[in-house]
Short mmCIF file of the C-alpha atoms (twelve columns), coordinates in Angstrom:
data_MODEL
# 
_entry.id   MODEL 
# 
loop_
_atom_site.group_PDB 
_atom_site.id 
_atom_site.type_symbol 
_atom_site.label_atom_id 
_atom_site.label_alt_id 
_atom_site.label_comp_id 
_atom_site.label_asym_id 
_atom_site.label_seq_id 
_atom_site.Cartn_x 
_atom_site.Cartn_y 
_atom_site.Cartn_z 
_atom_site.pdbx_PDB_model_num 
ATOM 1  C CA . UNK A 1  123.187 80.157 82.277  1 
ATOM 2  C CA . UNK A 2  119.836 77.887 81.484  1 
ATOM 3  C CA . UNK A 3  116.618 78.920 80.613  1 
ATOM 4  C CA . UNK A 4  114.989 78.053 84.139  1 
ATOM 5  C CA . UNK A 5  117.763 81.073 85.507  1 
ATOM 6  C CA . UNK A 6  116.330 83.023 82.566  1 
ATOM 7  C CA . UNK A 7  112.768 82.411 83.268  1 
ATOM 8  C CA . UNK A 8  113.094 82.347 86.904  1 
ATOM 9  C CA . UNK A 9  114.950 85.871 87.009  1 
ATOM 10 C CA . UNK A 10 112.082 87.359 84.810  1 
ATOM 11 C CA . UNK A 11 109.227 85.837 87.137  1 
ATOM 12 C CA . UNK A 12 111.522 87.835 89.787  1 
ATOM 13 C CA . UNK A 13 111.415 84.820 91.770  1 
ATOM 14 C CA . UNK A 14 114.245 84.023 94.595  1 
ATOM 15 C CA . UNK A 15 116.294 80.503 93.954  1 
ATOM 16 C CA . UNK A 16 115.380 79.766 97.793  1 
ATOM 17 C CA . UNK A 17 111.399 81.035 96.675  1 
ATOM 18 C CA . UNK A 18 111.551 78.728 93.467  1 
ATOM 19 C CA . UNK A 19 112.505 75.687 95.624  1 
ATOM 20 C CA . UNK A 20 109.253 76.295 98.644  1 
ATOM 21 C CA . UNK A 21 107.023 76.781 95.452  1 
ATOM 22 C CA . UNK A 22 108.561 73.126 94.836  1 
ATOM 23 C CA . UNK A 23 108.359 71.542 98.323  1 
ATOM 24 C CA . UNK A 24 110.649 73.075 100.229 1 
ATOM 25 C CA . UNK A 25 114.341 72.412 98.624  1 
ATOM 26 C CA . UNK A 26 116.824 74.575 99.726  1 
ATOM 27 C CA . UNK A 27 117.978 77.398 97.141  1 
ATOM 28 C CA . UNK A 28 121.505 75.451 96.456  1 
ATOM 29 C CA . UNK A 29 119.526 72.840 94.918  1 
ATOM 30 C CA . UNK A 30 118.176 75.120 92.619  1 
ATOM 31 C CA . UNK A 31 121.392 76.891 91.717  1 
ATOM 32 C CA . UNK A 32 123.245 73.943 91.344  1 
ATOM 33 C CA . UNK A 33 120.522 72.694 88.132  1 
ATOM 34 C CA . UNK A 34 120.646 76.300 86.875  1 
ATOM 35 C CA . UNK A 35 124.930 76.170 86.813  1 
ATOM 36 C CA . UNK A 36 124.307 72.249 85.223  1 
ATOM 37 C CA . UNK A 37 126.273 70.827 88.433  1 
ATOM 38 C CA . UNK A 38 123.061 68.296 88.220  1 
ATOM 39 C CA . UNK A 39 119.432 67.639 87.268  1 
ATOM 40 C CA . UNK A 40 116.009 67.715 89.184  1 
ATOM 41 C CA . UNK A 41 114.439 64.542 89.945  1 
ATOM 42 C CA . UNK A 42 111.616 63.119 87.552  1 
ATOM 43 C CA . UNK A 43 109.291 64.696 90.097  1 
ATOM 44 C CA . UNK A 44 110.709 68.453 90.243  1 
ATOM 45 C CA . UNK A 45 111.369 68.539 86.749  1 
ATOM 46 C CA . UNK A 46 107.220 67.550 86.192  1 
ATOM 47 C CA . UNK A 47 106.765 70.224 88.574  1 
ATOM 48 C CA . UNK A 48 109.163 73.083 86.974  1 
ATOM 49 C CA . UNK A 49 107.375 71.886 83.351  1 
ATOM 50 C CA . UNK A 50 103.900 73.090 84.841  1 
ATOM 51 C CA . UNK A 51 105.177 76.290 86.744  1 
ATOM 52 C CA . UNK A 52 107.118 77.589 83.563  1 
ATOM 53 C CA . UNK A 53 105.322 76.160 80.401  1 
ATOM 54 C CA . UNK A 54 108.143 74.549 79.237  1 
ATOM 55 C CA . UNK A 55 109.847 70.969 78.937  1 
ATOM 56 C CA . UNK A 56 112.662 69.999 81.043  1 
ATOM 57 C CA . UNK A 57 115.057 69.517 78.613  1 
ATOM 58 C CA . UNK A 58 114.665 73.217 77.543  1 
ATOM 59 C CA . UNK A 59 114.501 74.402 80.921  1 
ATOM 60 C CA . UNK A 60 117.961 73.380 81.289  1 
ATOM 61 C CA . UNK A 61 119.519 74.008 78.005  1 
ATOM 62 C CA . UNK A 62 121.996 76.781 77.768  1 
ATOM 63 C CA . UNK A 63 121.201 80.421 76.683  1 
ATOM 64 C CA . UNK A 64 122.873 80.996 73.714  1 
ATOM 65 C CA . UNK A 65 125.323 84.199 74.650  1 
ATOM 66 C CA . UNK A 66 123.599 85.970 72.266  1 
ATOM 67 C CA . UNK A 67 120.569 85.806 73.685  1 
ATOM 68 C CA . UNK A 68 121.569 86.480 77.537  1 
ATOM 69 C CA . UNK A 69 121.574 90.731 77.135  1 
ATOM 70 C CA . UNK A 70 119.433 91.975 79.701  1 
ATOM 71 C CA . UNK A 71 119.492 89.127 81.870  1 
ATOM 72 C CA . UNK A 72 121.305 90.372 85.177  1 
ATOM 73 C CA . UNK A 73 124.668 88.228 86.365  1 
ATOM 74 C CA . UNK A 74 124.637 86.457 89.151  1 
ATOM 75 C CA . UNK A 75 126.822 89.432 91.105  1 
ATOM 76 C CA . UNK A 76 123.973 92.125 89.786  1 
ATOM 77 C CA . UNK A 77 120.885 90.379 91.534  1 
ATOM 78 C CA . UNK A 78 120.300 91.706 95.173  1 
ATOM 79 C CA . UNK A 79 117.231 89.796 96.879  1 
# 
């Protein structure tokens, strides 16, 4: 899990509500940078540093396990 899942689950924002807020991109793109399957462009990541305050890089850097209690699974979100 990466920080943007974090950060996006806690904003209680949709992966398919993320990617309008970013110019229409379908939620799989979205899910596929939060499993690591790839990266945003230079363009969406500028765009994901100004909606969550935070650089690229550590938007997609791992949650430590430690830190992921609270944080719902995949399976446990219903939107």
């Amino acid at each position: 899990m990466t920080t943007l899942r974090k950060l996006r689950l806690e904003r209680h924002l949709s992966q398919g509500a993320l990617g309008e807020m970013l110019g229409d991109l379908d939620y799989n793109t979205v899910g596929r940078w939060e499993s690591g399957e790839c990266a945003p462009s230079w363009e969406n990541a500028q765009a994901l540093e100004r909606i969550f305050g935070l650089s690229a890089k550590a938007l997609m850097s791992p949650i430590p396990e430690s830190e992921r209690a609270g944080v719902p699974r995949r399976s446990d979100v219903a939107w």
